[in-house]
N, C-alpha and C positions, 0 to 999 in steps of 0.2 A: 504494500500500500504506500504508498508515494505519501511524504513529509510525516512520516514516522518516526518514532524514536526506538534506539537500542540504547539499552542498558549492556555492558559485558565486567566480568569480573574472572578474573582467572589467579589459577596462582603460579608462585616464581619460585621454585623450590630453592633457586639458588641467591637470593635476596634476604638476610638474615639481616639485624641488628643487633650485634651481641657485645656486649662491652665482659671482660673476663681478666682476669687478671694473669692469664699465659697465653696470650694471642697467638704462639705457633700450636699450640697445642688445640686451640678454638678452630681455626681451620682446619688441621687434621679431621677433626669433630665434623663439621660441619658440612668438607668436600665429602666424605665419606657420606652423611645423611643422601646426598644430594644424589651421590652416585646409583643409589638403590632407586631411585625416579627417572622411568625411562626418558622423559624428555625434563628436563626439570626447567626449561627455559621457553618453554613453547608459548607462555601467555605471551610473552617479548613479541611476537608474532601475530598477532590475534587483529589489529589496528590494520597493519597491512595488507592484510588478507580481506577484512570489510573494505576498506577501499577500493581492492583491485575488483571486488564484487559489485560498486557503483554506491556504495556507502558515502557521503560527504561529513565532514566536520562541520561543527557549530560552535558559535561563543558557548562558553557555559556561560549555565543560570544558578550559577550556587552562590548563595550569599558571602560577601565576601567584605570581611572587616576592611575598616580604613589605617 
């Protein structure tokens, strides 16, 4: 239907925020998590794929402090 909206939400398995107090050891950790997820970066993908399907962007409308 033409002037529609999508919502999408995916996840990044490889996008962590971890603050820890042995950072070589947190990546260890955390490449490992990642490795067990066969694509863990595919949401990365997800934007450009609607596009090339005739999807267009818009401003957002989310309220937005000054």
């Amino acid at each position: 239907m033409a002037g529609g909206r999508i919502g999408l939400l995916g996840q990044d398995c490889d996008a962590f925020v971890i603050g820890a107090a042995d950072p070589a050891f947190t990546r260890v950790v955390v490449g490992a998590g990642a490795g067990l997820v066969t694509a863990p970066r595919a949401a990365r993908g997800h934007r450009g794929l609607l596009l090339d399907a005739g999807f267009v962007t818009r401003p957002s409308r989310c309220a937005r402090r000054p």
